[in-house]
N, C-alpha and C positions, 0 to 999 in steps of 0.2 A: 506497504501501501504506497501507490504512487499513481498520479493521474498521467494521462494518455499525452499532456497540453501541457506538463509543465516545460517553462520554458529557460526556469532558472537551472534545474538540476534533469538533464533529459531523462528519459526511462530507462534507456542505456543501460545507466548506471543500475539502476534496481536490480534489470533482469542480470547483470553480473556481478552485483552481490548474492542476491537469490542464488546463482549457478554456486558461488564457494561457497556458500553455506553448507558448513556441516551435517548440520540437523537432517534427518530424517522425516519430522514433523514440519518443515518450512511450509512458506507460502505467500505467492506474490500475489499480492489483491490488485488490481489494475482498476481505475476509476474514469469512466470517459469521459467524465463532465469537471470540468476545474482546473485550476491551474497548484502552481506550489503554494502559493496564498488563499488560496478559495478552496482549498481540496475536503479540510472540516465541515464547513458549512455546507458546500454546496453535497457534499456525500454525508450528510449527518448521520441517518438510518443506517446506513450499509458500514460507515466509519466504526460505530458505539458498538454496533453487532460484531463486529471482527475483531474488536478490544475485547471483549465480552468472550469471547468463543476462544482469544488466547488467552485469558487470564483464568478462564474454565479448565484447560487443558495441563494449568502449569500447579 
């Protein structure tokens, strides 16, 4: 998970962890509202849902 605006760790990076990821089941949730400190709160609903749907999975 990684918002669109962070400014501390850019997206960059996500989208090339995501890329060496192993897994076959990955997934890069992209968030357009938030930054690297606001990304929980401001994505709460979509945040708890995508914890939930990987913890379902695992």
């Amino acid at each position: 998970m990684h918002t669109e605006n962070d400014g501390l760790i850019d997206i960059t990076h996500a989208e090339r962890n995501h890329k060496w990821a192993g897994s076959a089941q990955k997934r890069l949730l992209r968030f357009p509202v938030g930054n690297h400190n606001t990304i929980l709160g401001m994505n709460l609903k979509e945040y708890l849902a995508a914890v939930g749907d990987f913890v379902d999975a695992i």
